[in-house]
C-alpha positions in Angstrom: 2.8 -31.6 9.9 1.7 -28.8 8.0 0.5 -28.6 4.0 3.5 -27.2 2.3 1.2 -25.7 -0.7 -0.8 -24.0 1.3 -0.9 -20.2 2.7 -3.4 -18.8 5.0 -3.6 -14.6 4.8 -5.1 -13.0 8.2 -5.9 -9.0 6.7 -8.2 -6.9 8.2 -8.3 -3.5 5.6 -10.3 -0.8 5.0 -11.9 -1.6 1.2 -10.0 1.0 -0.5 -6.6 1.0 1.1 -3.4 0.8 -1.0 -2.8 -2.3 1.5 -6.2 -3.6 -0.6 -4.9 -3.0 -3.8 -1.5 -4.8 -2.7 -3.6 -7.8 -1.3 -5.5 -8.5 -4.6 -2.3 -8.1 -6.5 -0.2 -10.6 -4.0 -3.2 -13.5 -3.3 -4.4 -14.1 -6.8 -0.6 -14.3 -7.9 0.5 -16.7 -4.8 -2.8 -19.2 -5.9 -1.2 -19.0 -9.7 2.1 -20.1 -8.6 0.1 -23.3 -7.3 -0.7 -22.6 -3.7 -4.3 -22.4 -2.2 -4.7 -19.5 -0.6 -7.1 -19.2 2.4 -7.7 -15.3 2.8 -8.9 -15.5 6.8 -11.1 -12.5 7.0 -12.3 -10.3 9.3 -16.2 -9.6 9.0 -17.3 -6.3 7.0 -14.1 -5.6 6.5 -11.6 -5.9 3.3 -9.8 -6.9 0.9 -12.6 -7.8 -1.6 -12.4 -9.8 -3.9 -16.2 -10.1 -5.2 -15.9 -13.7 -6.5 -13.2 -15.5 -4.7 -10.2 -16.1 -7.6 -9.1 -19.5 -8.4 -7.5 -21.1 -5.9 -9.0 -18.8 -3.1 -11.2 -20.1 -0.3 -12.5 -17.0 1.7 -12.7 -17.8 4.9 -15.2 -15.3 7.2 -14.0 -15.7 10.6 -16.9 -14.7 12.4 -16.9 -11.4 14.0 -16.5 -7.3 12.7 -13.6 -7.2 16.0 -9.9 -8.5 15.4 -9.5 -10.1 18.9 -13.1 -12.1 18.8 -11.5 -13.8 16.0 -9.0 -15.3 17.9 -10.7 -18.6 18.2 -11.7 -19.2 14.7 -8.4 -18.3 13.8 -7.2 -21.2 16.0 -9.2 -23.8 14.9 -8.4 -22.9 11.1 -4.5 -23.6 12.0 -5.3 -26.5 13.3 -7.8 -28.1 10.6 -5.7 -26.3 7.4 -2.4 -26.9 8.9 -1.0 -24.1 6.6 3.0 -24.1 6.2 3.1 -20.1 6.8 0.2 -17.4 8.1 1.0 -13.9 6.7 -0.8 -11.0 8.3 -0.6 -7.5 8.5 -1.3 -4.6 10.4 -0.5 -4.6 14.2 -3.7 -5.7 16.0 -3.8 -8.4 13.3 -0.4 -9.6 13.8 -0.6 -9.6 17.6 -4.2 -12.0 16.7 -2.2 -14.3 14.5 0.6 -14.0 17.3 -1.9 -15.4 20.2 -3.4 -18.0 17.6 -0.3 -20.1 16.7 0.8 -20.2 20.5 -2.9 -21.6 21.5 -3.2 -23.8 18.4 0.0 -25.6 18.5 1.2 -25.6 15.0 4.4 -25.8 13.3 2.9 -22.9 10.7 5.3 -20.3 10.0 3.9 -16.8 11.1 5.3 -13.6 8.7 4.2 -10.5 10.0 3.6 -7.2 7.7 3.6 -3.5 8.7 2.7 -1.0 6.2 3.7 2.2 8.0 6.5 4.4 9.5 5.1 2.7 13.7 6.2 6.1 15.0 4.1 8.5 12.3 1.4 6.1 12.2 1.3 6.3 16.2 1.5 10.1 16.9 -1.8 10.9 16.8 -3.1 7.9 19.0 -3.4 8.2 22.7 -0.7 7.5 25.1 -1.7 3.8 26.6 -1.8 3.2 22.6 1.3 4.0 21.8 2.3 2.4 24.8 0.8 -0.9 24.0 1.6 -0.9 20.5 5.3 -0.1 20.8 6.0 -2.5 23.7 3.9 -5.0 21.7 6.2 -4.8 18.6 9.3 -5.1 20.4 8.4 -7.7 23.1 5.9 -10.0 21.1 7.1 -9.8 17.2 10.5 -11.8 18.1 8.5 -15.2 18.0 7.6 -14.5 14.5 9.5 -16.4 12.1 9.9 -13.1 9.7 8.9 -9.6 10.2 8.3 -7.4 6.5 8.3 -3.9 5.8 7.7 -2.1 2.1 10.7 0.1 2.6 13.6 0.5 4.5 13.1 3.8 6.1 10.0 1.9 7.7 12.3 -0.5 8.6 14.8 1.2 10.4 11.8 3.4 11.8 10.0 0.4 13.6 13.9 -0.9 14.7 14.7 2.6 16.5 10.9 3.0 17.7 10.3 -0.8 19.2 13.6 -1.9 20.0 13.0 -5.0 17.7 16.6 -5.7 16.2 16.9 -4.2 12.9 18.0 -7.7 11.0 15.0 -9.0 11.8 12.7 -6.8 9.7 13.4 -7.4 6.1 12.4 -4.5 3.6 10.1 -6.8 0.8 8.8 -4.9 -2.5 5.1 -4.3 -2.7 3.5 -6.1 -5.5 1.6 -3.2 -6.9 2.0 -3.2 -10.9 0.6 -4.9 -13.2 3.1 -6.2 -16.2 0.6 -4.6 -18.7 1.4 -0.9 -17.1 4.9 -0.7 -18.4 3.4 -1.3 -22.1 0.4 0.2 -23.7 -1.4 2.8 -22.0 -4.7 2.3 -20.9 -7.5 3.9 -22.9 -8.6 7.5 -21.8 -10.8 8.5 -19.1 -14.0 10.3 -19.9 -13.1 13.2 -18.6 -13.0 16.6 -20.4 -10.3 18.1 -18.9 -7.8 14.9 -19.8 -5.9 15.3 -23.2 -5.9 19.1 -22.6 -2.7 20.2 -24.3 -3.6 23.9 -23.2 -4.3 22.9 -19.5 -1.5 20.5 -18.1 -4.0 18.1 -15.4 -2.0 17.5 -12.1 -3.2 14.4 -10.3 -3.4 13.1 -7.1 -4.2 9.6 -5.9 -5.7 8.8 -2.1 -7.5 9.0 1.5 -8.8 12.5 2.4 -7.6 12.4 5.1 -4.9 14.6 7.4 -1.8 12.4 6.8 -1.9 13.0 2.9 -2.1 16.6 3.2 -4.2 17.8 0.2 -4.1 20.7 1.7 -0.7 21.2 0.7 -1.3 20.5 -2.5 -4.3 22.9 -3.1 -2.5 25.4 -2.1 0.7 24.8 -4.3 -1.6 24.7 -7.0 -3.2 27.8 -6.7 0.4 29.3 -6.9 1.0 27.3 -10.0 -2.2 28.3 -11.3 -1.3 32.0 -11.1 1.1 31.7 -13.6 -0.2 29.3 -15.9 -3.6 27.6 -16.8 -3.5 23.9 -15.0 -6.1 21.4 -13.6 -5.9 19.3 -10.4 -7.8 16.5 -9.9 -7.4 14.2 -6.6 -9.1 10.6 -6.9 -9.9 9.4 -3.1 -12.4 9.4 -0.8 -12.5 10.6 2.5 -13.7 13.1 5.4 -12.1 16.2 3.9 -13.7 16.4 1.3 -15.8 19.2 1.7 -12.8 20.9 3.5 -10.8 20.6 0.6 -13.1 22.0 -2.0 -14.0 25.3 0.0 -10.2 25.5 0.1 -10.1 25.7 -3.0 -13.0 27.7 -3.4 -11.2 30.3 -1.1 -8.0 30.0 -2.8 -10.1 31.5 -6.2 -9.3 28.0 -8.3 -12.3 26.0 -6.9 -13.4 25.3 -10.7 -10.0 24.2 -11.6 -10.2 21.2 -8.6 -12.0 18.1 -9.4 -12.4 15.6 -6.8 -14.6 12.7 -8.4 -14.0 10.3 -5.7 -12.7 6.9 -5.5 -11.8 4.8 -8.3 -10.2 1.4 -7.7 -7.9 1.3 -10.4 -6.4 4.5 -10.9 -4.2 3.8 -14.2 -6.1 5.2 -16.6 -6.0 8.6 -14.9 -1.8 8.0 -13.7 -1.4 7.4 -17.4 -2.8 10.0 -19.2 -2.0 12.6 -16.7 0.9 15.4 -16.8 2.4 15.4 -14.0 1.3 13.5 -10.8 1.6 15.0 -7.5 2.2 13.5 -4.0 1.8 15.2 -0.9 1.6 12.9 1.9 3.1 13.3 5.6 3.8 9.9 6.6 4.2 6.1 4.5 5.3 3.3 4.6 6.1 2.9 0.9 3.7 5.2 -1.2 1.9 2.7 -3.9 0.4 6.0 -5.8 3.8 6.9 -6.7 5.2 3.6 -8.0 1.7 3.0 -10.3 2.7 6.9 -11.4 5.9 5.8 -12.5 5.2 2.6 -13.9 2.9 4.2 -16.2 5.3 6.8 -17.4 4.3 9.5 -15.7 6.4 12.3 -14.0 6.2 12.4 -10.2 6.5 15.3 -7.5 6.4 14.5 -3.6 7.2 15.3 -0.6 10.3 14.1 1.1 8.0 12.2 4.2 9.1 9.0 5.9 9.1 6.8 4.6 9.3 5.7 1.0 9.0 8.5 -1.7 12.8 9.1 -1.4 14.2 5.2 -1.9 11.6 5.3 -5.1 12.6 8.2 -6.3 16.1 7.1 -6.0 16.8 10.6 -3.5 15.6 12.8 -6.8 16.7 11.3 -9.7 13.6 9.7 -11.2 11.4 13.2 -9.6 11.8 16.3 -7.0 11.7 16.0 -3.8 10.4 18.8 -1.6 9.8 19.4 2.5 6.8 18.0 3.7 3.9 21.1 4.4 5.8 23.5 2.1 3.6 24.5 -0.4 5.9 27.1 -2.0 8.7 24.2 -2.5 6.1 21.8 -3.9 4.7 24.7 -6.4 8.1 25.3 -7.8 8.6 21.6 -8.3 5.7 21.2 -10.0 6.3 24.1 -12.3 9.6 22.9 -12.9 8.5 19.1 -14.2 5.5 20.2 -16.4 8.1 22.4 -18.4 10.6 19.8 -18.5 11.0 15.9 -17.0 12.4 12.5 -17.3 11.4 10.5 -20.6 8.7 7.9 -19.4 10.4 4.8 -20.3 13.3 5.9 -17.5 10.9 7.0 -15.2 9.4 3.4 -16.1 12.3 1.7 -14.7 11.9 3.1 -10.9 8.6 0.9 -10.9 9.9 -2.6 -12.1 10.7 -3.9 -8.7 7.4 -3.6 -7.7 5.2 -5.5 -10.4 3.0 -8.0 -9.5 5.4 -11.6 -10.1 8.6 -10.0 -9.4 7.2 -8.6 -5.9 5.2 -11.9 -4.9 8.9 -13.8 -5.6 10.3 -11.6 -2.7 7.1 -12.4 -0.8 7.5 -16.5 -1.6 11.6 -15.7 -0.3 10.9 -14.1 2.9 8.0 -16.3 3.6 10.8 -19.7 3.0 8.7 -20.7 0.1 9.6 -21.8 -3.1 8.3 -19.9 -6.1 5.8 -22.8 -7.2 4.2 -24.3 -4.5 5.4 -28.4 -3.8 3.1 -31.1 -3.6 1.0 -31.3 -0.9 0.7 -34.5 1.1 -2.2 -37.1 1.0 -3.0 -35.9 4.3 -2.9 -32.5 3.7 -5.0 -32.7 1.0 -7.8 -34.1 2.2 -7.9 -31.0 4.5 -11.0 -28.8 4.0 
């Protein structure tokens, strides 16, 4: 017998992921509906909370490797009893996987992937890909439910694993808060924000390869030929000092900012011109929705997966080919002289605030949207 109001989560993140920012959104909004949460966590790893939210236990399982929690996760099943285990990511899922069948528990197992599998898996070697691919397709069948935040990356992992594409259901990320689609937040103390003479572009993310700053720099230094304009790209990352001498090279270097990371990037999305996404590969780019639900006008590359089904295929903002910085410039241009009014752009986002989206999570995890009550039994459990 399992608790039905309880929910164990199995995440293993990086700290400043947009899967963090989805997990602090979803857990503290599945405890308010009545459930206790029990985040199952992977040593020195994220999503952090600080001080555990109502409702929350954090559970540390014990070790900084995925696999060496394996038995903690077992004997958690087995004393908690939860009614479903949600995890995410693929080594994760193949843990929580191994740790139902060893336990013995009649918890329901929903497993998450964030990213277009073939994208995320072209830059790994070839027994990786091997083992991850086969994995998917052989082992995620005994799940109970298999979610994705878009369905380009569901019909990605169906044609890449061979896993049958009715079993992955496409589940909105709960990423906006309700407040976002009001007021705007105050300013940033920034100088170059509120600049009516010098539109600021922004971008939001890792500095990594797969988002392709690059790209954008150099789009921008076209822009910025014909008209004064300021970039700034909140994120942190190896390429940072890559990017600025880029920039540098390009003759714009004091017209690029890159402050680093900043965990809630509204402020900035809000009081921005125009903001800019230039990203490779997704699974459902949050930046853009938090863009969007704050009224601002968006620009991105046509990657898989995600920026298209948000952007409604280029109504709610351009789309341009991913690695052309000549297309992205012109779009850019384009939207800073003229774009949608925000409270339409505003509309794109409202599937993915915070209740709305953890409703979709409660359906495809067989919940109801206010957790029952639990047994005697169960709640005596620690």
């Amino acid at each position: 017998m399992t608790d039905p109001a309880r929910i164990a989560c199995f995440f293993s993140t990086s700290g400043h992921s947009g899967v963090d920012r989805a997990v602090r959104n979803l857990v503290p909004a599945l405890a308010r509906r009545g459930y206790r949460v029990d985040l199952l966590k992977v040593r020195g790893h994220g999503p952090d909370f600080g001080a555990a939210p109502e409702g929350v236990t954090v559970v540390d399982l014990g070790s900084r490797h995925t696999y060496a929690c394996l038995p903690a996760v077992v004997r958690h099943l087995r004393r908690a009893r939860p009614v479903v285990m949600l995890s995410d990511k693929d080594r994760v899922n193949r843990t929580a996987l191994l740790a139902r069948l060893i336990a013995r528990v009649p918890t329901r197992l929903v497993l998450r992937s964030g990213m277009t599998i073939s994208g995320d898996l072209e830059e790994r070697g070839a027994l990786e890909r091997w083992v991850q691919r086969r994995s998917m397709g052989w082992l995620y069948p005994f799940a109970d439910g298999v979610i994705v935040p878009s369905a380009g990356a569901a019909d990605d992992m169906a044609s890449y694993t061979g896993l049958p594409r009715a079993r992955i259901r496409v589940v909105p990320t709960p990423i906006v808060p309700a407040a976002l689609f009001g007021a705007a937040p105050p300013r940033p103390d920034h100088p170059w924000i509120g600049d009516p003479a010098a539109p600021l572009i922004l971008s939001v993310g890792e500095l990594s390869g797969r988002k392709d700053f690059e790209t954008l720099i150099r789009a921008f230094a076209r822009v910025r030929t014909g008209r004064r304009c300021r970039l700034v790209i909140l994120g942190r990352g190896g390429a940072r000092e890559r990017l600025l001498a880029l920039a540098e090279g390009l003759g714009v270097g004091t017209d690029v900012a890159l402050p680093g990371f900043v965990p809630e990037p509204y402020a900035w999305m809000a009081h921005a011109d125009l903001f800019a996404f230039s990203s490779r590969r997704e699974g459902l780019p949050l930046v853009i929705v938090e863009a969007l639900a704050a009224g601002t006008p968006v620009v991105s590359t046509d990657c898989p997966s995600g920026p298209r089904e948000v952007l409604a295929g280029g109504r709610y903002g351009p789309l341009v080919p991913v690695g052309d910085d000549a297309a992205l410039a012109a779009a850019i241009a384009a939207t800073l002289d003229a774009h949608l009014p925000a409270e339409v752009l505003r509309e794109a986002a409202r599937p993915y605030e915070i209740e709305a989206a953890t409703d979709a999570y409660l359906d495809a995890m067989g919940l109801p949207r206010r957790a029952p009550a639990a047994s005697p039994a169960a709640r005596r459990a620690p």
